[in-house]
C-alpha positions as CSV (number, residue, x, y, z in Angstrom):
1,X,0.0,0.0,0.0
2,X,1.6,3.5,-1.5
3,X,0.9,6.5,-0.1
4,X,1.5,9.9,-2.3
5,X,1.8,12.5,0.4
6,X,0.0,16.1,-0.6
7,X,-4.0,15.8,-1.4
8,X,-3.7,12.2,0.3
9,X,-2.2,12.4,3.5
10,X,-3.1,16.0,4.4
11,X,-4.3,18.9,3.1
12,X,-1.3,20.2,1.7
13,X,-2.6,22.5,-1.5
14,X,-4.0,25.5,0.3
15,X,-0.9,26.0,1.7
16,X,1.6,25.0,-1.1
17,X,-0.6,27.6,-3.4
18,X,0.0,30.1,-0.7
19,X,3.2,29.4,-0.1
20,X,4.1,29.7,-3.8
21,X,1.7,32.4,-4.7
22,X,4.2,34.5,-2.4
23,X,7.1,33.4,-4.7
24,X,5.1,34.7,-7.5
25,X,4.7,38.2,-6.2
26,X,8.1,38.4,-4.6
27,X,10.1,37.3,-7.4
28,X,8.4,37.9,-10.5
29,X,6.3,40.6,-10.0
30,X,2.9,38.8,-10.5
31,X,0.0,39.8,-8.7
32,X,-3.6,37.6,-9.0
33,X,-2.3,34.4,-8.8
34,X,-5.0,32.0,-7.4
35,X,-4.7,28.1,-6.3
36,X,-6.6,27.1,-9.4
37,X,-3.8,28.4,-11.2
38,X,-1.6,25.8,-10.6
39,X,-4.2,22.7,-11.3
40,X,-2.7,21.4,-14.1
41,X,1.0,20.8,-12.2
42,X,-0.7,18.5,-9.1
43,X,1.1,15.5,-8.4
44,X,4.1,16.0,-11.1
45,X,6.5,17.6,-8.8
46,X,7.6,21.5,-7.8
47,X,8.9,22.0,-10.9
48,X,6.1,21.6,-12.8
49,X,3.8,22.8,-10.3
50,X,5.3,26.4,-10.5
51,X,5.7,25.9,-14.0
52,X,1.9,25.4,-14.7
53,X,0.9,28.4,-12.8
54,X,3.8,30.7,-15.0
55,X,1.8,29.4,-18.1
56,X,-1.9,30.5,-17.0
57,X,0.1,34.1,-16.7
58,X,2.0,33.7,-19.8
59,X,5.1,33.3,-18.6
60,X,7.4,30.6,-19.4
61,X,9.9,30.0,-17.1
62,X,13.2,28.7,-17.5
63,X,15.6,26.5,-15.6
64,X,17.5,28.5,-13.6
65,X,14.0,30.8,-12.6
66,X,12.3,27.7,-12.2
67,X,15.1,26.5,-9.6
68,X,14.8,29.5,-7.8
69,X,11.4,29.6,-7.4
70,X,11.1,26.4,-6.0
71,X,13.3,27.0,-3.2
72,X,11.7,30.1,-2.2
73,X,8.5,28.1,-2.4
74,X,9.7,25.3,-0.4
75,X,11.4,28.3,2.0
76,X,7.7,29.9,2.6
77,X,6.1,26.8,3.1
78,X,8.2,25.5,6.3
79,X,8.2,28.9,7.4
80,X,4.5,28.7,7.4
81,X,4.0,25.3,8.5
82,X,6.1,26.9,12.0
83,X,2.6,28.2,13.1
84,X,0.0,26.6,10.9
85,X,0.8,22.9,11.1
86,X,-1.3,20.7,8.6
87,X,-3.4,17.4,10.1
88,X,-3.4,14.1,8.5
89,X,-7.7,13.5,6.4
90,X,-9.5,11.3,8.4
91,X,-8.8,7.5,8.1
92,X,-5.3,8.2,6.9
93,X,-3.5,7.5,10.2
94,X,-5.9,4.5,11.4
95,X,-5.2,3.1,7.8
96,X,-1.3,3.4,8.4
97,X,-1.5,2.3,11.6
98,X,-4.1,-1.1,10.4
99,X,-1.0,-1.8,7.9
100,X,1.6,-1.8,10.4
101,X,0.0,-4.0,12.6
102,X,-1.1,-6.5,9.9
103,X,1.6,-9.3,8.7
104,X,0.5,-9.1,4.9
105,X,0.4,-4.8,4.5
106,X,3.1,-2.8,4.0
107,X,2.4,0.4,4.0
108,X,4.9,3.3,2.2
109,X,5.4,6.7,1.3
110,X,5.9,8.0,-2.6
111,X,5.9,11.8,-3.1
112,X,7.1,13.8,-5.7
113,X,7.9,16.1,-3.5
114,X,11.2,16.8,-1.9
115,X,12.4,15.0,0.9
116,X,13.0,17.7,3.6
117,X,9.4,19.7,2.2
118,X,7.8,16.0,2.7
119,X,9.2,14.7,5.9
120,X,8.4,18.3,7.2
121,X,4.5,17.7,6.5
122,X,5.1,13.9,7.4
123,X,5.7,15.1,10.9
124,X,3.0,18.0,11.1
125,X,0.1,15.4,10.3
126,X,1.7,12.6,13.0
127,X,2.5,10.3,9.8
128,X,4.8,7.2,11.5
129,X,7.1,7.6,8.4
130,X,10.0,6.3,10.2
131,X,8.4,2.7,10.2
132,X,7.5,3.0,6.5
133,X,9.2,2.6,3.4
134,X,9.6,6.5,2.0
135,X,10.6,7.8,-1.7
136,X,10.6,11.5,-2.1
137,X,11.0,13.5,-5.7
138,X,14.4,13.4,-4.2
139,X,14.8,9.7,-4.9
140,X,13.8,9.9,-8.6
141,X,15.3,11.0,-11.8
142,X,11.4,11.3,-14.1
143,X,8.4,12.7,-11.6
144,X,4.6,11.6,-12.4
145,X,3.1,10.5,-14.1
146,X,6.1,8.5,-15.0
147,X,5.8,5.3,-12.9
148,X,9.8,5.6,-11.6
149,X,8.8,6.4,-8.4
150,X,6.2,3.8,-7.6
151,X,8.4,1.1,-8.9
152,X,10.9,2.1,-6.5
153,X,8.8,2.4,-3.9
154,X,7.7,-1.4,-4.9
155,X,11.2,-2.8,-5.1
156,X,11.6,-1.1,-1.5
157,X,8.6,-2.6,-0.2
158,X,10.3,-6.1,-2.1
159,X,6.8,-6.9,-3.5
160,X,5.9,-6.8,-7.2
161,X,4.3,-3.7,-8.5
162,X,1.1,-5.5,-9.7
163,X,0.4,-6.3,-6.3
164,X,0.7,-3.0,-4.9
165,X,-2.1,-0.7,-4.3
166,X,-1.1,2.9,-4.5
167,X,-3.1,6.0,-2.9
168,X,-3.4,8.8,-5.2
169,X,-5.5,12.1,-5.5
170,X,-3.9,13.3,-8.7
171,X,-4.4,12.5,-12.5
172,X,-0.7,12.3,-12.8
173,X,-0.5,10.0,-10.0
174,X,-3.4,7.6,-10.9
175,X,-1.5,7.5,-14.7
176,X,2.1,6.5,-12.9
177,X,0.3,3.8,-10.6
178,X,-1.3,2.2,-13.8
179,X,1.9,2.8,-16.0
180,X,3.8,0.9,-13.1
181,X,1.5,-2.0,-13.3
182,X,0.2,-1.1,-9.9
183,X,-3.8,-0.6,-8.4
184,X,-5.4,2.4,-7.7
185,X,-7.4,4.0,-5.0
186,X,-8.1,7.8,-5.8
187,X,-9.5,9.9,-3.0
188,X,-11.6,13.3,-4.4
189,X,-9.5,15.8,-2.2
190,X,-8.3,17.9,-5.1
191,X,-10.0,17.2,-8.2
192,X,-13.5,15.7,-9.1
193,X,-13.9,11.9,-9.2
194,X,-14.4,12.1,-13.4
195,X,-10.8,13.4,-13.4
196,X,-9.8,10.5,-11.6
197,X,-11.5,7.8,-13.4
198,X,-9.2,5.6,-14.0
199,X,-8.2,4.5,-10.8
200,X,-9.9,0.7,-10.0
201,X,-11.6,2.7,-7.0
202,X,-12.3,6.3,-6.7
203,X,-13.8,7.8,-3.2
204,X,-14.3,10.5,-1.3
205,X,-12.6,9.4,1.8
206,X,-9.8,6.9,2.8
207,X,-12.4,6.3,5.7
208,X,-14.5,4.3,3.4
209,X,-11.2,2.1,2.9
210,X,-9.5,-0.7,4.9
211,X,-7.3,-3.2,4.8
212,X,-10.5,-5.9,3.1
213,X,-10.3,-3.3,0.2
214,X,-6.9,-3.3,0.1
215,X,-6.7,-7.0,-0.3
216,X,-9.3,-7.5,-2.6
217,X,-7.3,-5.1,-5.2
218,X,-4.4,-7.4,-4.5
219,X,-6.3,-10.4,-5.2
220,X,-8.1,-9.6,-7.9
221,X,-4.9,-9.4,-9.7
């Protein structure tokens, strides 16, 4: 069982559009910028995240602009997380904590996202990360929805990617999970369940999953 980390864990993407909006203002002059703005990056990494929003303003960013603004990004959101920490959705932590305790689920962690920007939300939402195998964007070479990460994050796990079931909130995401072979559960706490179609489950809650669902994706094979 795979875990992507922002939209699925916790609700990460008021605060990463805030965070970044700031970047946007601060470094390139851009006022207006609104979380919708950076839709079409979700789940494919900072890069592309920042990127996506540039484009809706007509800006194109290159390399050494889009490097920048990432760290400033990353910068604003720790800052911010200082005093506004972020709590795990329901069901998230009970579902961890069911796969630990089983003998058959491992539970992991794979994030596009950069290690220190993901352990620091990891630890906010009370996420036992250090039990859990844990790939970060730092890890990987191609982001979402190329499948690298998940298949590393299977090879970790040592269990095949078609009998993994990752936990995804993104398009991007739900395309790397089936590119790598794996199943899908999509949770609708960023887009809108049509978006996410196909996943082999899509809901509106990981409350309304447990470890019966999990195996039955297994076993269906």
């Amino acid at each position: 069982m795979i875990f992507d980390v922002d939209g699925v864990i916790a609700d990460t993407e008021p605060a990463n559009a805030k965070a970044s909006i700031r970047v946007f203002a601060d470094m390139f002059g851009v006022e207006g910028v609104r979380q919708e703005d950076f839709e079409a990056g979700l789940g494919k990494g900072a890069e592309e995240y920042m990127r996506a929003a540039a484009r809706v303003h007509g800006m194109e960013l290159n390399e050494g602009q889009v490097e920048a603004a990432v760290q400033k990004r990353q910068e604003n959101f720790l800052e911010d997380l200082e005093t506004e920490p972020i709590a795990a959705f329901p069901g998230v932590l009970d579902l961890i904590d069911a796969a630990l305790a089983s003998e058959d689920v491992k539970p992991a962690i794979a994030t596009s996202g950069g290690r220190e920007m993901s352990e620091a939300i990891l630890k906010s939402a009370g996420v036992p990360y250090e039990r859990m195998a844990y790939i970060s964007g730092s890890d990987v070479q191609n982001k979402k929805p190329n499948p690298e990460i998940f298949l590393k994050a299977a090879k970790r796990l040592a269990i095949e990617p078609a009998r993994c079931v990752v936990i995804e909130d993104a398009p991007g995401g739900v395309e790397a999970a089936k590119h790598a072979g794996s199943k899908c559960i999509a949770v609708t706490n960023s887009v809108k369940a049509e978006e996410l179609a196909a996943a082999d489950v899509v809901c509106d809650s990981l409350t309304k999953i447990d470890l019966a669902v999990i195996r039955k994706l297994v076993d269906q094979g």
